[in-house]
Each structure stands twice: as C-alpha cells, then as structure tokens.
C-alpha positions as CSV (number, residue, x, y, z in Angstrom):
1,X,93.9,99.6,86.8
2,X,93.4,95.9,87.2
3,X,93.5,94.5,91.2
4,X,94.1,91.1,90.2
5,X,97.7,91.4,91.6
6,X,98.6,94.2,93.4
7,X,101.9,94.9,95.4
8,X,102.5,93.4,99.4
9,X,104.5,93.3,101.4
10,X,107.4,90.1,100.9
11,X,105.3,89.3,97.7
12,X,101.6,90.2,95.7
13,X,98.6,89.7,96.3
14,X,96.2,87.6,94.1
15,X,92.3,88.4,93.9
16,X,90.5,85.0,93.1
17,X,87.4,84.1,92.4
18,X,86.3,80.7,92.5
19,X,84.5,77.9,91.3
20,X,84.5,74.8,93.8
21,X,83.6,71.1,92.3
22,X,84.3,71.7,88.4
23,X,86.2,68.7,86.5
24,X,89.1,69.7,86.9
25,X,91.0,72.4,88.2
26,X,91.5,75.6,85.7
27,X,91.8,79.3,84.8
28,X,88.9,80.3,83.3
29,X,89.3,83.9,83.1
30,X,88.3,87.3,84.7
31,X,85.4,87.8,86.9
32,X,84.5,91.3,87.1
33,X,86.1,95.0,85.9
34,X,88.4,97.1,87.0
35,X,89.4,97.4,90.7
36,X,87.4,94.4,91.1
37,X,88.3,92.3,88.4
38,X,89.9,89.0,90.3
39,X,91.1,85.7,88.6
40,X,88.5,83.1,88.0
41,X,89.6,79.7,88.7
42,X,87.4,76.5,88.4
43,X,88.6,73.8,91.4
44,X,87.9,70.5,91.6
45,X,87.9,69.7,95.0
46,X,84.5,70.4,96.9
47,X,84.1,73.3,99.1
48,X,83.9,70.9,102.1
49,X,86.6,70.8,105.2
50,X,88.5,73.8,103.4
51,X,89.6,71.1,100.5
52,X,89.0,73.4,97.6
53,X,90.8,76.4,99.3
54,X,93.6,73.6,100.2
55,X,93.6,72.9,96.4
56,X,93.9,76.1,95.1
57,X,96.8,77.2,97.1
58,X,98.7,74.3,95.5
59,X,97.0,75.0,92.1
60,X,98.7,78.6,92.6
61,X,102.0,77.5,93.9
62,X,102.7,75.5,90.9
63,X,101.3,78.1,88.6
64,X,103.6,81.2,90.1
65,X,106.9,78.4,90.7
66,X,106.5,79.0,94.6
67,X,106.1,76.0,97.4
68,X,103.1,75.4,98.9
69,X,103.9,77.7,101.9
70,X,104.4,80.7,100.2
71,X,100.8,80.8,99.5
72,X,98.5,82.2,101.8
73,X,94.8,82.7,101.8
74,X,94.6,86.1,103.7
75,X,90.8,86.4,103.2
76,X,87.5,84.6,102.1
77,X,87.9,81.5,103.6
78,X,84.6,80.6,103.1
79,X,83.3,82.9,100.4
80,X,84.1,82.2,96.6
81,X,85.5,85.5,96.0
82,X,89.2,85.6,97.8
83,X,92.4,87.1,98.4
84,X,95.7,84.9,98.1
85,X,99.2,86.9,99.4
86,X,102.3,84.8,96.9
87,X,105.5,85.1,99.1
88,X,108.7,85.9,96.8
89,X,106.3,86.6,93.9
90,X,107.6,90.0,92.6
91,X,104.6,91.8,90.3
92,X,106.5,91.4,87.2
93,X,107.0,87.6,87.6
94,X,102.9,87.7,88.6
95,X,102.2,89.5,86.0
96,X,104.6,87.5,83.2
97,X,102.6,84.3,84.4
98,X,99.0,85.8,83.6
99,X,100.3,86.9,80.3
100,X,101.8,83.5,79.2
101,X,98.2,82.3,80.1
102,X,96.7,84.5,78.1
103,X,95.0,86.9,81.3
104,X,95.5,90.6,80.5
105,X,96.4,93.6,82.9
106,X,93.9,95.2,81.5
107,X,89.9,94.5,80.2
C-alpha cells in the first residue's frame, strides 16, 4: 500500500519529502517504500522564515487545482519530511494528478 495520499477527513493527506533551495521548484519522484514512500519535491525557496514550506503549499495548490487555503501543513514544519492535509481533494482526483505526472500508487 502506498501512504503518499491517504484518506482525511474533508480531503487527503499528502506525505512529502523535501528538498529546500533547488533551481527551481519540482517533483522529483518517490522517497522511500511502501508505508513510507512520500512525494519528493525539490523547492526553490530556502528553508529560512518558513519560505520554502510557504512555497510548497502553493506549489501543491496549483498542482491538485485547490486555493492556497485548502492546503495545510499538519506536520514537519521544520523537518524535510512532511505531511500536507488537501481540503476538497477526493483520493481519486489525488491520485489522477500523480498519475498524469507520471508518480505511481504503487513501487
């Protein structure tokens, strides 16, 4: 079972791993297997003054068609590995947007 997205309550939950102060801001795969797998996304903005978790929550609110405030970092503020709850996000819609970028369900 992958635990990339998983079912919450009023939406999913994203597991994300990233990667502050790339080039630019980007999927870059899966990190990890299984019930750990999580999302790895490269983010350009540094991981100072909570810019780069700032920048991801609008990185995934355009990616999963959903403002801003829909997207809520529910853990790992300050860690690179983090957890992301997507208001109005059903899991088919989540899982329909991984697919068109080429991220499977399943390793």
């Amino acid at each position: 079972m992958n635990a990339i997205v998983r079912v919450a309550d009023g939406g999913v939950t994203l597991a994300v791993r990233a990667q502050p102060g790339a080039k630019k801001t980007a999927i870059t795969g899966v990190y990890g297997e299984g019930a750990a797998a999580q999302l790895k996304i490269a983010v350009h903005a540094p991981p100072i003054e909570g810019r780069a978790n700032a920048a991801l929550i609008a990185f995934l609110g355009e990616l999963f068609g959903v403002a801003k405030n829909h997207v809520e970092l529910i853990s790992g503020e300050l860690g690179r590995s983090k957890v992301f709850l997507l208001r109005g996000v059903t899991l088919v819609r989540a899982r329909e947007a991984l697919a068109s970028l080429g991220i499977s369900e399943t390793k």
